[in-house]
MARFI-114309 format. One line per field, with one value per residue (C-alpha): x, y, z; residue number from 1. Coordinates in nm, 2 decimals, m for minus. Layout:
! MARFI-114309
x	X, ... .
y	Y, ... .
z	Z, ... .
num	NUM, ... .
***
This chain:
! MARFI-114309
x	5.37, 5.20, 4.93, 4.88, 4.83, 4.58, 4.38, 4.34, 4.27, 3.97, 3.87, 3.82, 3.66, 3.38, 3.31, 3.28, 3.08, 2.89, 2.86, 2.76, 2.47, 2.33, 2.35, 2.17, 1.89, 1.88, 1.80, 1.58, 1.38, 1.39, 1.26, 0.99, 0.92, 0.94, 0.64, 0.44, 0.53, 0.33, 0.43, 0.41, 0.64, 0.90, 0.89, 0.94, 1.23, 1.37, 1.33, 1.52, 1.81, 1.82, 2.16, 2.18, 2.32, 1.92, 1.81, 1.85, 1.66, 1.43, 1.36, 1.27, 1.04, 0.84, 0.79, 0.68, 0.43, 0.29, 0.22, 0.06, m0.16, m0.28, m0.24, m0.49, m0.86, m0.97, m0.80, m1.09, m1.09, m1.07, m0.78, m0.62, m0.69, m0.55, m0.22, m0.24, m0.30, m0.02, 0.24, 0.54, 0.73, 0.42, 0.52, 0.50, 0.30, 0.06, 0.04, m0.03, m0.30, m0.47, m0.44, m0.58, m0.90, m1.01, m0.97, m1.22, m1.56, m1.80, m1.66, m1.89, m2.24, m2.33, m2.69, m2.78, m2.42, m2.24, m2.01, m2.17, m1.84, m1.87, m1.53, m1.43, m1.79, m1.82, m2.19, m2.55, m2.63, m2.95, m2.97, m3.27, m3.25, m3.48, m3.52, m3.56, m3.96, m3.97, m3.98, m3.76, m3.55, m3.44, m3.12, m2.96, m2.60, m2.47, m2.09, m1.87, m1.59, m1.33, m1.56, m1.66, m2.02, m2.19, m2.53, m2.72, m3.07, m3.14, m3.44, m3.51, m3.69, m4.01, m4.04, m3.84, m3.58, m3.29, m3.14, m2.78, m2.59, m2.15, m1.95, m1.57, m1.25, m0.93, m0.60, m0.27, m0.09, m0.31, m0.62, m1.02, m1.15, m1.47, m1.60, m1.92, m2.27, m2.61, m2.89, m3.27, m3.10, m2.86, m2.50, m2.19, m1.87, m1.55, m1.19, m0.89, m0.56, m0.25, 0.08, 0.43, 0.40, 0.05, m0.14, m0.48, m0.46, m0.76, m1.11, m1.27, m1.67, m1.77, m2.06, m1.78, m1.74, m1.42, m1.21, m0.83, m0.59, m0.26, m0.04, 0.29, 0.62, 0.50, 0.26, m0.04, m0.37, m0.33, m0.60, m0.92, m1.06, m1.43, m1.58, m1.96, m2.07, m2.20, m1.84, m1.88, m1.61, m1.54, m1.22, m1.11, m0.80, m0.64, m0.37, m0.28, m0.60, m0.90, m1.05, m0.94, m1.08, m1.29, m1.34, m1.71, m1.90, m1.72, m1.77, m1.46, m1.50, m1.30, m1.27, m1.25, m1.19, m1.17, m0.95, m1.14, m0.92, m1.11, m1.12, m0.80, m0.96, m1.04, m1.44, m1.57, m1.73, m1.77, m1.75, m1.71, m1.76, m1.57, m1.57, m1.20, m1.14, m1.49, m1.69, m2.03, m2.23, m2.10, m2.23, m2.18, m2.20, m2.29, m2.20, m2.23, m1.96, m1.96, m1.66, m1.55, m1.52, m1.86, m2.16, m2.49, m2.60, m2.48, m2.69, m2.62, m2.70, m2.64, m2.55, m2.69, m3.06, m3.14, m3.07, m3.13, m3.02, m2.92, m2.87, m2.75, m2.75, m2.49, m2.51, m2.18 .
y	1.18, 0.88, 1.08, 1.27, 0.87, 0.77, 1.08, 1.06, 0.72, 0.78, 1.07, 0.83, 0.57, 0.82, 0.93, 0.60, 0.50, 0.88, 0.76, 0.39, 0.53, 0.76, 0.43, 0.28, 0.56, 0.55, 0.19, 0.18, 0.49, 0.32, m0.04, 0.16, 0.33, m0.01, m0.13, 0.13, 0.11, 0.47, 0.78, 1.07, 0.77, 0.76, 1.13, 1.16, 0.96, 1.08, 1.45, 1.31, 1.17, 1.35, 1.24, 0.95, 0.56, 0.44, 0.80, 0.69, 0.36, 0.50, 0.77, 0.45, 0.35, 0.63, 0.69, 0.37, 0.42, 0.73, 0.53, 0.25, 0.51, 0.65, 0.35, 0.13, 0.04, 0.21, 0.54, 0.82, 1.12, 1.38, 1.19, 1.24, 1.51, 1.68, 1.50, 1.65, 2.00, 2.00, 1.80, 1.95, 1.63, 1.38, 1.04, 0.92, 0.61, 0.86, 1.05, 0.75, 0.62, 0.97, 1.01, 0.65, 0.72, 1.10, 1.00, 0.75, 0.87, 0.89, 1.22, 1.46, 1.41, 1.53, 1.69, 1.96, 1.91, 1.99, 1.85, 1.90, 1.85, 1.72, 1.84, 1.57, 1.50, 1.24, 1.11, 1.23, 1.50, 1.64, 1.87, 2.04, 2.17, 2.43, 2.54, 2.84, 2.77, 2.71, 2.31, 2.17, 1.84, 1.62, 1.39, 1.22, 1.11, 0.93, 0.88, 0.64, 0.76, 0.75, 0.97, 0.75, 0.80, 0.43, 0.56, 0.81, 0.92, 1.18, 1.26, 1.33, 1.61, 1.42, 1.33, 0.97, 0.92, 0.71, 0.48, 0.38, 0.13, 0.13, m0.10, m0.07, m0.27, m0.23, m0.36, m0.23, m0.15, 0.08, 0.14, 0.22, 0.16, 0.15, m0.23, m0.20, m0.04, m0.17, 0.05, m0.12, m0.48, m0.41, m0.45, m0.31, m0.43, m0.21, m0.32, m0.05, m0.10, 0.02, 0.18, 0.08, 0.37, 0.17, 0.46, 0.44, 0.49, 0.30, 0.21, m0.06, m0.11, m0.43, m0.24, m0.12, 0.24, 0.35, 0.61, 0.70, 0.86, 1.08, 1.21, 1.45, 1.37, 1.45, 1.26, 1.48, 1.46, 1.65, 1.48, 1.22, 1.09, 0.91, 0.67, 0.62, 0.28, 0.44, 0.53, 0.89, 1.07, 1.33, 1.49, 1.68, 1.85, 1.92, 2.23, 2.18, 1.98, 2.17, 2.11, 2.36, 2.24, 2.03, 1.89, 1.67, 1.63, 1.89, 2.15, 2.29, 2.47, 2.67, 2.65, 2.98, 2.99, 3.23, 3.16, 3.19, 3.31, 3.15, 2.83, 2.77, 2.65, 2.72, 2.72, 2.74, 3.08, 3.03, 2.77, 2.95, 2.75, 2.86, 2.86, 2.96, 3.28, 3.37, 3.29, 3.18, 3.08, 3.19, 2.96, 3.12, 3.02, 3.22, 3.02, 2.98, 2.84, 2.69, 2.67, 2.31, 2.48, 2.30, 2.52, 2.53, 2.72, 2.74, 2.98, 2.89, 3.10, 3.10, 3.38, 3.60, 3.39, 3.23, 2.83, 2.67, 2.71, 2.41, 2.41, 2.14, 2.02, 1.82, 1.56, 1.32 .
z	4.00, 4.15, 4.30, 4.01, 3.80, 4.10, 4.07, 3.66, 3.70, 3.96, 3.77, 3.45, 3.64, 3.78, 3.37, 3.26, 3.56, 3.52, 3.13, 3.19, 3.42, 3.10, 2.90, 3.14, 3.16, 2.80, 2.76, 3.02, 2.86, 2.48, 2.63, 2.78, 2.43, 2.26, 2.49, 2.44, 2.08, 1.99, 1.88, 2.20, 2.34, 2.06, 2.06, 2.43, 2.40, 2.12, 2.33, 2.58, 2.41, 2.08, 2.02, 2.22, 2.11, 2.02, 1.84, 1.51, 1.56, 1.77, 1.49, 1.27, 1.48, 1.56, 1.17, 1.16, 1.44, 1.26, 0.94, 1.14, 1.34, 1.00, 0.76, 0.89, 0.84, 1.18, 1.05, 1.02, 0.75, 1.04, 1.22, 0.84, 0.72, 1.06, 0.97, 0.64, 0.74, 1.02, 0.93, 0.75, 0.61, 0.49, 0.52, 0.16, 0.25, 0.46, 0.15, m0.02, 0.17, 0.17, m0.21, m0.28, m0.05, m0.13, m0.53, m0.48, m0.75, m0.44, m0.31, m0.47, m0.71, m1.06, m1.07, m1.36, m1.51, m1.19, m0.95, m0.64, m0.38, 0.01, 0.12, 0.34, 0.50, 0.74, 0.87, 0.72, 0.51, 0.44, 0.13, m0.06, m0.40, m0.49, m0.84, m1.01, m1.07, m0.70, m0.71, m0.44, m0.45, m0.09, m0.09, 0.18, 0.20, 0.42, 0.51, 0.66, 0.96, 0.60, 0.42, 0.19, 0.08, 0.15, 0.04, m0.14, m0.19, m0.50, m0.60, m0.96, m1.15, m1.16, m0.78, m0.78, m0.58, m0.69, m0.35, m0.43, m0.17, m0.21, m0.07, m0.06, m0.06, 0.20, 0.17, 0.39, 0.12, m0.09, 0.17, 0.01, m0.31, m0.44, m0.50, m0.54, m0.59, m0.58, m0.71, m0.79, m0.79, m1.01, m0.91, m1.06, m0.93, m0.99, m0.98, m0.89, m1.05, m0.96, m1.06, m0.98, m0.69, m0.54, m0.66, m0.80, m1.18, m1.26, m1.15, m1.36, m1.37, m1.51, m1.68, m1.88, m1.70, m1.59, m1.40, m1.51, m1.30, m1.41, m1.12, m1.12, m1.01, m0.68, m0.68, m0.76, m0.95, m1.28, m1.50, m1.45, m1.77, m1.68, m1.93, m1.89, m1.96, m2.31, m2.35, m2.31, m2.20, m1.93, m1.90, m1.60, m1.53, m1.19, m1.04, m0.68, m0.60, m0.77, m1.12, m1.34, m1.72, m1.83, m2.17, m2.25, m2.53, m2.75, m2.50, m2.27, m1.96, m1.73, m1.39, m1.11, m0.77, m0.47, m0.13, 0.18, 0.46, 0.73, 0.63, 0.40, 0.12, m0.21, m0.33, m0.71, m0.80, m1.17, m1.47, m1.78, m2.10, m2.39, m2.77, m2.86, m2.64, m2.62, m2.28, m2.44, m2.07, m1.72, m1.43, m1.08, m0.73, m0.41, m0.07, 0.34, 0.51, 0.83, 1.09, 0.91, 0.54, 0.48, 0.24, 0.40, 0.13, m0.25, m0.50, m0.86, m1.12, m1.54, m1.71, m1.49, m1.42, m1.10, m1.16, m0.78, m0.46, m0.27, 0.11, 0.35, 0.72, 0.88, 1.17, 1.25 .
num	1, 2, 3, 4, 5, 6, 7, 8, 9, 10, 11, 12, 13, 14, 15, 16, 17, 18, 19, 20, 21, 22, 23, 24, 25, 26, 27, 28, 29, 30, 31, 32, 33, 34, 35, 36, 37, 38, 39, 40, 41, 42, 43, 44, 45, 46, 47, 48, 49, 50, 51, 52, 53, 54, 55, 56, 57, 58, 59, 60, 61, 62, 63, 64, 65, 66, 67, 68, 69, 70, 71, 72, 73, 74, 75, 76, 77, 78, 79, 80, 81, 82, 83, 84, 85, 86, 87, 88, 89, 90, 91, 92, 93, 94, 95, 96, 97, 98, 99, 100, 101, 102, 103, 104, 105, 106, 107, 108, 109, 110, 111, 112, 113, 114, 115, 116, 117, 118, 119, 120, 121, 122, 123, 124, 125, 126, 127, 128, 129, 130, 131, 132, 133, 134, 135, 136, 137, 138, 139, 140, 141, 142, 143, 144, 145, 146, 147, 148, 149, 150, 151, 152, 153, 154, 155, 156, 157, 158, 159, 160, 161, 162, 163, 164, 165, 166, 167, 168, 169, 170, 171, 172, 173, 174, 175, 176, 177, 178, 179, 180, 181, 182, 183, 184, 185, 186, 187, 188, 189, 190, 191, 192, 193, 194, 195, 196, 197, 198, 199, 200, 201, 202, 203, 204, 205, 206, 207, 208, 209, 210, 211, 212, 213, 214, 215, 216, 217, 218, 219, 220, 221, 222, 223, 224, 225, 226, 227, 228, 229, 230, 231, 232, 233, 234, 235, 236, 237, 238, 239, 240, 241, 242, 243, 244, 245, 246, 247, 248, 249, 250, 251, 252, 253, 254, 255, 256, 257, 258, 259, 260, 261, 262, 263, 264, 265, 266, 267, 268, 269, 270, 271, 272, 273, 274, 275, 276, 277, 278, 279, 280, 281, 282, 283, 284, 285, 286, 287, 288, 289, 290, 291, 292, 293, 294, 295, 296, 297, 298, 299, 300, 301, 302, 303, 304, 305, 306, 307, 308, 309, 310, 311, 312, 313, 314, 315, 316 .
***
């Protein structure tokens, strides 16, 4: 019986010695993650001791290492927009942050009553509008690493082109916003304001322009309501991320798209406008895609006639 005693007790000493040494490897691995403080070394840990005494801690930490990676000023709209696309649980300040910046007004341009989109384009773009009677148009864009267009060049029907300089404001808590833009000496400045969320509801011109937001329970664009300075309004409404009405001047229009396998994303083939039921004019569009979802070539026509063709060229 004695023996029997000694041996349980030496086999409980080995296990607590056997479980003390895990401890030990465990601490030693989670100091090691709290120094590096990123997120392959939260996840490596947390691969190693899934269930361990630190997990839930360390689980903590590495979300909050995934928001700082991509809720910062450095952040860049590719690093972003690959989180987007991959993960499969956003981080709601992730989603935020994203939200906030790709709302800002200086994602796509309006020539000939069109939106004319840039999906997600960072650096310089060179585009030339041809029109139907064979007179051609040059712009220049020019992007920031967040996307955000900080200048454009668009020249008119009659030859002059039109150089507007933006400027932006940052903050950790809601990210980009447009601040400012400077065109022939004349400044507007804009002010965002924000929801009890931090999202973006309204941008504010001081030229008396303005931009209001309206988001879903989760937390996405459904409607955008733009006030010119002359207080004309443009109403646009949104499914799943892509206009699908719009409502100006009297006048509604809807909006029609077609998926493109390669690319996962959706491209505008036609804006009808309607009277009641009845389709009274049928714009359509004819693209090129490149390998990053991008057109290098859009033909628009109207009912049926030729309108332009514009066609672009990207360098980063």
């Amino acid at each position: 019986m004695i023996k029997r005693f000694i041996l349980l007790a030496i086999i409980a000493v080995a296990s607590i010695g056997t479980l003390s040494a895990q401890n030990n490897d465990e601490r030693t691995a989670y100091d090691e993650a709290m120094n590096s403080g990123t997120v392959e070394a939260w996840n490596t840990f947390l691969n190693e001791f899934p269930q361990g005494h630190f997990a839930e801690q360390a689980r903590k930490l590495r979300d909050a290492a995934i928001v700082n990676t991509y809720c910062n000023e450095q952040v860049t709209l590719d690093d972003l927009t690959a989180y987007m696309d991959t993960a499969h649980v956003f981080e709601p300040r992730i989603k935020l942050f994203y939200s906030n910046l790709v709302n800002n007004p200086t994602h796509s341009y309006r020539i000939e009553h069109l939106d004319v989109g840039f999906n997600g384009c960072t650096g310089r773009v060179d585009e030339q509008v041809t029109m139907a009677d064979g007179s051609k148009r040059n712009n220049i864009f020019i992007f920031n690493k967040q996307g955000l267009l900080t200048q454009s060049s668009i020249q008119g029907s009659k030859g002059v082109k039109t150089v507007i300089d933006y400027a932006y404001s940052y903050d950790n808590l809601h990210g980009f916003s447009l601040k400012q833009s400077k065109r022939k000496g004349k400044t507007i400045n804009f002010a965002p304001i924000y929801d009890e969320n931090d999202r973006r509801v309204t941008i504010k011109g001081d030229n008396g322009s303005r931009q209001d937001y309206t988001f879903n329970e989760k937390g996405q664009l459904t409607k955008l309501v733009i006030t010119q300075a002359k207080n004309d309004k443009r109403t646009l409404l949104y499914k799943d991320g892509y206009v699908i009405r719009e409502e100006v001047g009297g006048k509604v229009f809807r909006y029609h798209y077609d998926f493109d396998t390669a690319t996962g994303k959706k491209f505008l083939i036609a804006i009808k406008e309607l009277k009641g039921n009845d389709v009274v004019h049928e714009r359509t569009f004819d693209y090129d895609i490149d390998t990053h979802g991008r057109y290098t070539r859009v033909a628009i026509a109207l009912d049926g006639k030729k309108q332009m063709t514009i066609t672009r060229s990207y360098s980063f």
